[in-house]
C-alpha positions as CSV (number, residue, x, y, z in Angstrom):
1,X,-81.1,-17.5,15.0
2,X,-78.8,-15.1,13.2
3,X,-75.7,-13.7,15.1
4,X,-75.7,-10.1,16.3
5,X,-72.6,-7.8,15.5
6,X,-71.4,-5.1,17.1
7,X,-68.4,-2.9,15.3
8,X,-67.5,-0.6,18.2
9,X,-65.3,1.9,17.0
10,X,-68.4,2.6,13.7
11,X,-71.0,4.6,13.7
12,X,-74.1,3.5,12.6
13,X,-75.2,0.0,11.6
14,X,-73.6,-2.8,10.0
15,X,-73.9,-2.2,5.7
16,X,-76.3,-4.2,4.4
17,X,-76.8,-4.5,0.6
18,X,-79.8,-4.6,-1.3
19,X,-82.5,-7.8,0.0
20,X,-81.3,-7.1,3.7
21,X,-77.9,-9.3,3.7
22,X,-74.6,-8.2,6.0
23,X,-71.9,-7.8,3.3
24,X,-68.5,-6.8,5.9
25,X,-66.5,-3.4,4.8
26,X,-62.9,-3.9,3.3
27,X,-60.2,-3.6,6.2
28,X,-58.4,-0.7,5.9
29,X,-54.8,-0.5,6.6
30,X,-53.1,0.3,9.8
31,X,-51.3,3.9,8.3
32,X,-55.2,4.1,6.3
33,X,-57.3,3.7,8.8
34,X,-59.4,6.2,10.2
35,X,-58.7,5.7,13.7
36,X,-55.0,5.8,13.7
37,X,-54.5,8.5,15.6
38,X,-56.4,7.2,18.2
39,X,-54.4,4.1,18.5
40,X,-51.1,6.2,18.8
41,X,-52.3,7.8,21.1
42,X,-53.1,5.1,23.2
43,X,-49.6,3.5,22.3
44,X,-48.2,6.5,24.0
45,X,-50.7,6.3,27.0
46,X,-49.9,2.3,27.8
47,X,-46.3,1.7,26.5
48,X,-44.7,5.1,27.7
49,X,-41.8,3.4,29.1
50,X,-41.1,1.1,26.0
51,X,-41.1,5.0,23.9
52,X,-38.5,6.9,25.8
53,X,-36.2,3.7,25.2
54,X,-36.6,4.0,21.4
55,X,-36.3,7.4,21.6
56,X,-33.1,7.4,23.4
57,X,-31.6,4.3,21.4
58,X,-32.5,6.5,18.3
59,X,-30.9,9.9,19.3
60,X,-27.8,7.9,20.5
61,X,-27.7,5.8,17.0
62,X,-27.6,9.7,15.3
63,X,-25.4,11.1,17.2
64,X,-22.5,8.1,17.2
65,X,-23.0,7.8,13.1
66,X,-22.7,11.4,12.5
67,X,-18.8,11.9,12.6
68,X,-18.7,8.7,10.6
69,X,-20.5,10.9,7.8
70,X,-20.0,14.1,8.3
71,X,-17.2,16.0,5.9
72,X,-15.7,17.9,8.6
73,X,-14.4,15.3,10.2
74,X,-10.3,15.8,9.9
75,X,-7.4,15.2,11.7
76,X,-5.5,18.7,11.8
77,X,-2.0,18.9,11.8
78,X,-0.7,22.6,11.6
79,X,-2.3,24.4,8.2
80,X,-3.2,20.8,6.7
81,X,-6.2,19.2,6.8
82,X,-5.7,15.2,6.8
83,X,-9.6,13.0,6.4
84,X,-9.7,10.3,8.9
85,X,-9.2,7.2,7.7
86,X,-11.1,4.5,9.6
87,X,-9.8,1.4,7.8
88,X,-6.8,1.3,5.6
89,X,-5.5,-1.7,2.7
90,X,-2.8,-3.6,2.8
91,X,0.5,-1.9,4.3
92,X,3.9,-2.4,4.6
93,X,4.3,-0.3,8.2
94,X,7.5,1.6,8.7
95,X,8.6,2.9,12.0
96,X,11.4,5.5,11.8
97,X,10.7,8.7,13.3
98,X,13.1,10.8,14.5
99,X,14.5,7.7,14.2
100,X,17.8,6.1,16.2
101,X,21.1,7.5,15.0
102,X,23.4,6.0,17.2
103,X,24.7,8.2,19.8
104,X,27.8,10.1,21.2
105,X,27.9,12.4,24.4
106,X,29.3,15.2,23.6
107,X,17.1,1.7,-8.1
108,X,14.5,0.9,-11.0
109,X,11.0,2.2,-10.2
110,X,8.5,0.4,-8.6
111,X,4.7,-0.2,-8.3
112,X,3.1,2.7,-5.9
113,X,2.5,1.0,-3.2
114,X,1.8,2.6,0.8
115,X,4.1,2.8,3.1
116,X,3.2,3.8,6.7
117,X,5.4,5.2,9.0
118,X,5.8,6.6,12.7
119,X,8.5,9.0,13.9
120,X,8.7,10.3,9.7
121,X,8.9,13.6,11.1
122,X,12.1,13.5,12.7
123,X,15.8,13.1,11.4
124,X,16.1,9.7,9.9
125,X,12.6,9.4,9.5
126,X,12.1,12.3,7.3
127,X,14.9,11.5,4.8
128,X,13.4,7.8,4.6
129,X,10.2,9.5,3.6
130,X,11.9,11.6,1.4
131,X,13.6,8.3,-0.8
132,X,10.4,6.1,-0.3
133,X,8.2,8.8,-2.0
134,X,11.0,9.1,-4.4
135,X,10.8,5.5,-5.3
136,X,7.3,5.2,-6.0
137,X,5.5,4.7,-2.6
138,X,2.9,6.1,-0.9
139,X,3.7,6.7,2.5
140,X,2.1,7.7,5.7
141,X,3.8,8.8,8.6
142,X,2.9,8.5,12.4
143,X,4.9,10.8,14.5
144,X,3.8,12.4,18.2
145,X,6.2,15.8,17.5
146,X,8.3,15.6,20.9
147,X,11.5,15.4,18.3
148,X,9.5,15.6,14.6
149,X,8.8,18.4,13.0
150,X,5.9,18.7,10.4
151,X,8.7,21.5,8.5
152,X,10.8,18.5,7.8
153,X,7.8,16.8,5.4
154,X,6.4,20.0,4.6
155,X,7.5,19.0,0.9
156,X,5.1,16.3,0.8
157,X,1.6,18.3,1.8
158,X,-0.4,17.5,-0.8
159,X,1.0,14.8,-2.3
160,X,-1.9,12.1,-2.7
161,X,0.4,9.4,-2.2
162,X,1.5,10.9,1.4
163,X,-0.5,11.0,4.6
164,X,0.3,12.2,8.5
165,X,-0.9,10.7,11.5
166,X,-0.3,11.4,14.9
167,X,0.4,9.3,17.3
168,X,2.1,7.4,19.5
169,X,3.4,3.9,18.9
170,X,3.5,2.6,23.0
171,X,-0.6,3.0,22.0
172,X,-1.8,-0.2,19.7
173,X,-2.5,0.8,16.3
174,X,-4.2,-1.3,13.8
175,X,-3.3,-0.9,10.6
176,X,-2.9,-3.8,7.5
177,X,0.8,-3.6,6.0
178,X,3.1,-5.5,4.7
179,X,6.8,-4.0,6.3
180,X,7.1,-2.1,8.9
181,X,10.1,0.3,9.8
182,X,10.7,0.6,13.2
183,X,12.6,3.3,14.3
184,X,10.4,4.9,17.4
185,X,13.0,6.4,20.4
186,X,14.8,9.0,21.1
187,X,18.3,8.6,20.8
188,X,19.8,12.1,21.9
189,X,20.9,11.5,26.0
190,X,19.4,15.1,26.5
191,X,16.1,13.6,25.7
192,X,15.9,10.0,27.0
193,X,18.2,11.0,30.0
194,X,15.1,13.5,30.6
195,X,12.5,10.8,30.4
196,X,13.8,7.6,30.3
197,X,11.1,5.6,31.5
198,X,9.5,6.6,28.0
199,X,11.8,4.9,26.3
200,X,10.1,1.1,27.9
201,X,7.8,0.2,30.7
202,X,3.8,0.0,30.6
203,X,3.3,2.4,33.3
204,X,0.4,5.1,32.7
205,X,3.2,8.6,33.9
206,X,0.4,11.0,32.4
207,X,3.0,12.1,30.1
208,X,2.9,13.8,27.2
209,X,4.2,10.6,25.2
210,X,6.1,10.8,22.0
211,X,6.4,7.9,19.8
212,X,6.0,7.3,15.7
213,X,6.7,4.1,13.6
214,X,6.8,3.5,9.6
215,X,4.7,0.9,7.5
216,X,4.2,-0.1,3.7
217,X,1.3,-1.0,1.8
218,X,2.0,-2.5,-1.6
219,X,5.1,0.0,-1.3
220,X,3.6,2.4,1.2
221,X,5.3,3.3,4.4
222,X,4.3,3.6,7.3
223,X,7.0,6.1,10.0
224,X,6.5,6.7,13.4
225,X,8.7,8.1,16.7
226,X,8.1,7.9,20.4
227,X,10.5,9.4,22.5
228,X,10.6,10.5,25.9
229,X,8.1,12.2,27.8
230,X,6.6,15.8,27.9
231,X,9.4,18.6,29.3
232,X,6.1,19.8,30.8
233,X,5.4,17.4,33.4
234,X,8.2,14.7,33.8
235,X,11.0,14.5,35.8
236,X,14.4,12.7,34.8
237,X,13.6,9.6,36.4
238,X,10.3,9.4,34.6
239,X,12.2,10.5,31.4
240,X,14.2,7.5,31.6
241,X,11.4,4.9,31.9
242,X,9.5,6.6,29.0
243,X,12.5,5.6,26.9
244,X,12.1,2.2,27.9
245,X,8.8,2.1,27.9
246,X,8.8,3.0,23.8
247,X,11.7,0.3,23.4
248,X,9.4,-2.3,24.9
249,X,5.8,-1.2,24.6
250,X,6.5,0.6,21.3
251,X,8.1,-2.3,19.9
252,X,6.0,-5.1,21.1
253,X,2.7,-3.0,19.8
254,X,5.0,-3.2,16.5
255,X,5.6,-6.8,16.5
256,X,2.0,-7.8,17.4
257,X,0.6,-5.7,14.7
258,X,3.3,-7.4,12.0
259,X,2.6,-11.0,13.3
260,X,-1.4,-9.9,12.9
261,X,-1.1,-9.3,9.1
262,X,1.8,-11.0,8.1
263,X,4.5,-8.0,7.7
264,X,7.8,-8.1,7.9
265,X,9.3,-6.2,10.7
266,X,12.9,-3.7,10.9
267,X,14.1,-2.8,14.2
268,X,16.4,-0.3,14.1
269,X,18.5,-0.8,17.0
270,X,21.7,1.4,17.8
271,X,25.7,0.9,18.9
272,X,25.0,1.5,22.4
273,X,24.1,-2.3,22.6
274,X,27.7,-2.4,22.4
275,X,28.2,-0.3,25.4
276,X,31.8,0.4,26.1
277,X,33.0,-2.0,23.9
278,X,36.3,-3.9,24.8
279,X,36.0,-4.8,21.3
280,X,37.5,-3.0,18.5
281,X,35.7,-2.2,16.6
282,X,32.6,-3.9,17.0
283,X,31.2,-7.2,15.4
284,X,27.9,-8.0,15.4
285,X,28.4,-11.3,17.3
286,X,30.4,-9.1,20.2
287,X,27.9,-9.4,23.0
288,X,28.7,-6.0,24.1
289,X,29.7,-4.6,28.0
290,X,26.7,-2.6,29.1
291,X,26.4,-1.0,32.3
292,X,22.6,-2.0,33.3
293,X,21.8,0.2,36.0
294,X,23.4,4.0,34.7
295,X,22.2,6.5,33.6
296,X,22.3,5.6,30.0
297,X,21.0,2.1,30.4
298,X,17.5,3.3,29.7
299,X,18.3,3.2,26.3
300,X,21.2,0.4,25.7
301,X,19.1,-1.7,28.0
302,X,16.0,-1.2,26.2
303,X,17.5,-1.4,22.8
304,X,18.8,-4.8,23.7
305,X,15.3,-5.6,24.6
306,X,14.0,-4.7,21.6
307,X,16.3,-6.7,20.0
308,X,15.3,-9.6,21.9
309,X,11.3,-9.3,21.7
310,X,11.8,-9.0,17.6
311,X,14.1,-12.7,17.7
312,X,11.8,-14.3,19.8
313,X,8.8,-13.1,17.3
314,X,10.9,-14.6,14.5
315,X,11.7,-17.8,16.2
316,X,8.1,-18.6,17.9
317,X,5.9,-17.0,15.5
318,X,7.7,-17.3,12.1
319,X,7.8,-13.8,11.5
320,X,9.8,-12.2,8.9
321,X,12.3,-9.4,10.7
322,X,15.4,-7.3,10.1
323,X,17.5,-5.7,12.8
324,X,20.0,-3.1,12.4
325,X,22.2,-1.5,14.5
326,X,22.7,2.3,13.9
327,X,26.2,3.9,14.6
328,X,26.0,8.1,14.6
329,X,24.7,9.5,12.3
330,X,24.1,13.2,11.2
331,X,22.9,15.4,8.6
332,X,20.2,18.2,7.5
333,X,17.2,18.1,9.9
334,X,19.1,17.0,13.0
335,X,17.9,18.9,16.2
336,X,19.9,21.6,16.9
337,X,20.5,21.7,20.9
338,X,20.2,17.7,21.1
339,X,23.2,17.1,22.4
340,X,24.9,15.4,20.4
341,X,28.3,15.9,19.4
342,X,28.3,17.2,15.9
343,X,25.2,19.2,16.0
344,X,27.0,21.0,19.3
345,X,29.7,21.5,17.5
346,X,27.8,22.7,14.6
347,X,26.1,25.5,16.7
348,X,28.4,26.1,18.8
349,X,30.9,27.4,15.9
350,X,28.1,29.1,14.2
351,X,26.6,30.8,17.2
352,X,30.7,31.8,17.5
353,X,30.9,30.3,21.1
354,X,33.8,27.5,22.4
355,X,33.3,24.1,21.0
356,X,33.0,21.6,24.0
357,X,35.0,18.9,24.6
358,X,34.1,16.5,27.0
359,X,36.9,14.7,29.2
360,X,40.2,14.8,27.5
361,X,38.8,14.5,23.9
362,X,40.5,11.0,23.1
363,X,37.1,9.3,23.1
364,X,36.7,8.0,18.8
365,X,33.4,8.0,16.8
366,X,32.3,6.6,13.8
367,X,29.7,9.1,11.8
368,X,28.0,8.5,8.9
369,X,26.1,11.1,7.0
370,X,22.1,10.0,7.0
371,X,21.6,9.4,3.0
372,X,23.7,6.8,3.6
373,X,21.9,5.4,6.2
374,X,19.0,5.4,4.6
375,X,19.9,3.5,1.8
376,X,21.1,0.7,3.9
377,X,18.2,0.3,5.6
378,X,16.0,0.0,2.2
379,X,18.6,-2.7,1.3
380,X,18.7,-4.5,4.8
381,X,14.6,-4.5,4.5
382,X,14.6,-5.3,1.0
383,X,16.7,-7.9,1.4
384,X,16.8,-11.6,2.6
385,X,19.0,-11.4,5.5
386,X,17.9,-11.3,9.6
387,X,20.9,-9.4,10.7
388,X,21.6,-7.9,13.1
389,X,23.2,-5.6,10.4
390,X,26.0,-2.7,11.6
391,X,25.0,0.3,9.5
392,X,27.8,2.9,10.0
393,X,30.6,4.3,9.0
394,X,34.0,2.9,9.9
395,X,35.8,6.2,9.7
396,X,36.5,7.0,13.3
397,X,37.5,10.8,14.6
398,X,38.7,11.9,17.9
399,X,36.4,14.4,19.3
400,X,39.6,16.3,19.1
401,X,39.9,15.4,15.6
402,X,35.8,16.1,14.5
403,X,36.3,19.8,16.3
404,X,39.6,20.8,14.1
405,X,37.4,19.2,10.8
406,X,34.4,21.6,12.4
407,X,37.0,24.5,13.1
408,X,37.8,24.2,9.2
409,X,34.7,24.0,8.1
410,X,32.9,26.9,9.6
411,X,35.2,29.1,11.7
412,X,39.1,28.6,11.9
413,X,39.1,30.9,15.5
414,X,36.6,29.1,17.2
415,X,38.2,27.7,20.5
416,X,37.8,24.8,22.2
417,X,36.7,24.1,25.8
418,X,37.1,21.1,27.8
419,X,35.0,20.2,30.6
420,X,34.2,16.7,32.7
421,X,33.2,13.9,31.1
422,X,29.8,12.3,31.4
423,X,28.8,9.0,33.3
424,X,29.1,5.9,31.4
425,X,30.6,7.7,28.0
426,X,32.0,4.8,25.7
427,X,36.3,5.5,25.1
428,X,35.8,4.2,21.4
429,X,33.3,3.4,19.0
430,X,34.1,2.2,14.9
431,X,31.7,-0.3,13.4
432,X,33.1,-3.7,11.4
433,X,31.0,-3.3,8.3
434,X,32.2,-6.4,6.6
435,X,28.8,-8.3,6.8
436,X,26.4,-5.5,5.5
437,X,29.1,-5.1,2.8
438,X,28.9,-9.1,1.7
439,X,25.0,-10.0,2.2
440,X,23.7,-6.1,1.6
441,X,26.0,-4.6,-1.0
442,X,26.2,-2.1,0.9
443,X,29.0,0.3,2.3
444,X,28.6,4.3,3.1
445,X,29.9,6.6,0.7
446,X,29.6,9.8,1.9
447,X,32.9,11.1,4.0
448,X,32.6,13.4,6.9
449,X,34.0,16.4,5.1
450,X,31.6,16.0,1.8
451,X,29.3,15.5,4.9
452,X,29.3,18.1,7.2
453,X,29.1,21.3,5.1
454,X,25.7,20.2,3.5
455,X,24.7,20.0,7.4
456,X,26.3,23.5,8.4
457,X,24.4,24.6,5.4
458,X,21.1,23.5,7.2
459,X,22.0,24.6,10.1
460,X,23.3,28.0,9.4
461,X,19.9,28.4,7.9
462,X,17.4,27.5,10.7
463,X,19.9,29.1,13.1
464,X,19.7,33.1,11.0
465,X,17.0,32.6,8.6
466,X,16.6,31.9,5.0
467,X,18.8,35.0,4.7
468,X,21.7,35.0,6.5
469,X,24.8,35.0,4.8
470,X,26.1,31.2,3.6
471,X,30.2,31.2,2.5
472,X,29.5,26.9,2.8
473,X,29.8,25.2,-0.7
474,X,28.7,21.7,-0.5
């Protein structure tokens, strides 16, 4: 007896050919078939639940990917638009930002290569970008502006082979490099006496932070600063810890991202390590006679720190690092009202107001002018020596002495005014070169009266304007 068959969904009967036999229709396809509608329909109807999930995973999928893709998407940092860069090659990372110049109280051509760097906008940090793009690299510079200023690389906008970031370096970053200059801190006491918990411990203070660091890439750099805290909402004890917190934080996010891809590491460290030295002048094996609880211990304390987080990285992990200790420094760019002594001098005699002389004016510096810096911390990374490395200048002034040299210099009336000395200011301070001059090749050049009227130049200009009278010859 021959099978009955229903097609529900049909209408009419079954097709039979020619002599009464059932010959069966071709299946259509599911996006052909006539009754596709239908069926979405009753998708919707039964697995309503299982719709609104796709739908949302769908909008959500759109709406992360679109930044990813979309040409708009740029990091702005004053007129200039930087593209994100979600990934980057290999780098050499440089940390140098405003960069640590010590402080007082009162080449054949090579490959292009990238070097990124935080705290490039500052001081230091700015003239290191200046010789690294010089020399061939490409450079990219991570600084968080609490000391940086984007005038000081303004020069470079443009260049393909230069790239800034902000950011702050007690934040990971994760970059590829292959050296890293690290120079994030502030190192003027008006700042990290502010904030000097900025300078080193992990502790969330809601400030605004400030920190940059430097890396290379096949020759590109990599500069970066964090300093202390924002003026805004920190108080000096805060300001203290944030200069800690960048000497620890800062350089241990530093270190983990070096051991990560293999990069060799520069800390640039200061004098202060020294203290008040009852050693004179300085060696690098002298140990140093710190006070660790003043005021300024924020930064000699964390410096030393630093110091010893980047020796136990070389000794546990094998990494390749470079320390150098940075006696005072100055030069074009410095920051005007930082406090230090030869920029308040500077100022002071410009602005035609008594130079300031703490205590009795006895206490001795060393200063270096910053191109000569700069090139010994090429040679110091560049090189095949650990260090630690004193990088200074052992011609040592008075402060006596350094405001008749700024008396001749820029005004031969301007008087002098002596006040009370600051907490914990070191009597004397003269770095023994003798090492960086036998394993570097390197010794400054630069003498503090060839020195200081390029610097007055600089000054006198961001002080009146581009057009205020200069008498300075450099």
């Amino acid at each position: 007896m021959a099978s009955e068959l229903t097609y529900r969904g049909h209408d009419g009967s079954p097709s039979r050919e020619e002599g009464g036999t059932y010959t069966a229709k071709a299946q259509k396809g599911w996006l052909l078939s006539a009754s596709y509608t239908r069926r979405v329909g009753l998708l919707l109807q039964d697995q309503r639940f299982l719709c609104v999930l796709l739908g949302i995973a769908l909008a959500s999928t759109v709406f992360l990917a679109a930044p990813l893709f979309s040409p708009s998407s740029t990091s702005t940092v004053g007129t200039v638009h930087l593209p994100r860069r979600p990934a980057y090659g290999r780098w050499d990372p440089l940390d140098c930002g405003g960069g640590d110049r010590g402080e007082d109280s009162a080449g054949a051509e090579e490959e292009d290569d990238e070097d990124p760097g935080d705290g490039g906008a500052g001081f230091v940090g700015s003239h290191l970008v200046d010789q690294l793009i010089g020399r061939g690299h490409s450079v990219i510079v991570v600084d968080n502006f609490f000391t940086g200023r984007k005038e000081n690389l303004a020069q470079h906008f443009g260049n393909p082979r230069f790239e800034l970031i902000r950011h702050d370096v007690v934040e990971p970053l994760l970059l590829e490099v292959d050296q890293i200059y690290h120079l994030a801190c502030p190192a003027s006491p008006v700042h990290y006496k502010f904030n000097p918990l900025r300078p080193s411990y992990p502790f969330n203070l809601h400030e605004d932070s400030s920190s940059s660091s430097a890396f290379l890439r096949e020759g590109v750099f990599f500069l970066g600063f964090s300093p202390a805290a924002s003026f805004l909402t920190s108080t000096p004890a805060t300001a203290a810890v944030a200069a800690h917190k960048t000497n620890v934080v800062g350089t241990l996010n530093m270190l983990g991202l070096a051991k990560r891809v293999g990069a060799r590491f520069l800390l640039t460290s200061t004098s202060e390590v020294y203290g008040d030295p009852l050693q004179h002048p300085q060696v690098e094996t002298y140990w140093g006679n710190v006070n660790p609880i003043g005021v300024r211990s924020c930064y000699d304390e964390g410096k030393r720190t630093a110091e010893t987080l980047t020796m136990d990285y070389h000794r546990a992990a094998a990494l390749e690092v470079r320390i150098a200790r940075i006696f005072n420094t100055y030069g074009p760019r410095m920051c005007i009202d930082d406090g230090r002594v030869v920029s308040n001098f500077v100022a002071q005699a410009l602005r035609k107001e008594p130079l300031t002389v703490y205590g009795d004016g006895k206490q001795t510096r060393s200063f270096q002018y910053v191109s000569d810096l700069v090139q010994g911390l090429i040679k110091l990374m560049e090189g095949e020596h650990v260090g630690p490395f004193n990088l200074g200048n052992p011609g040592e002034f008075t402060m006596l002495e350094l405001a008749q040299v700024v008396q001749e210099t820029i005004d031969p009336n301007a008087k002098i005014e002596f006040r009370r000395n600051t907490e914990d200011d070191p009597h004397k301070r003269k770095p023994d070169i003798a090492k960086a001059k036998e394993l570097l090749g390197w010794e400054p050049t630069v003498t503090l009266r060839r020195g200081l009227p390029l610097m007055v130049s600089d000054f006198r200009r961001r002080i009146f304007g581009d057009h205020a009278g200069d008498g300075t010859t450099a």
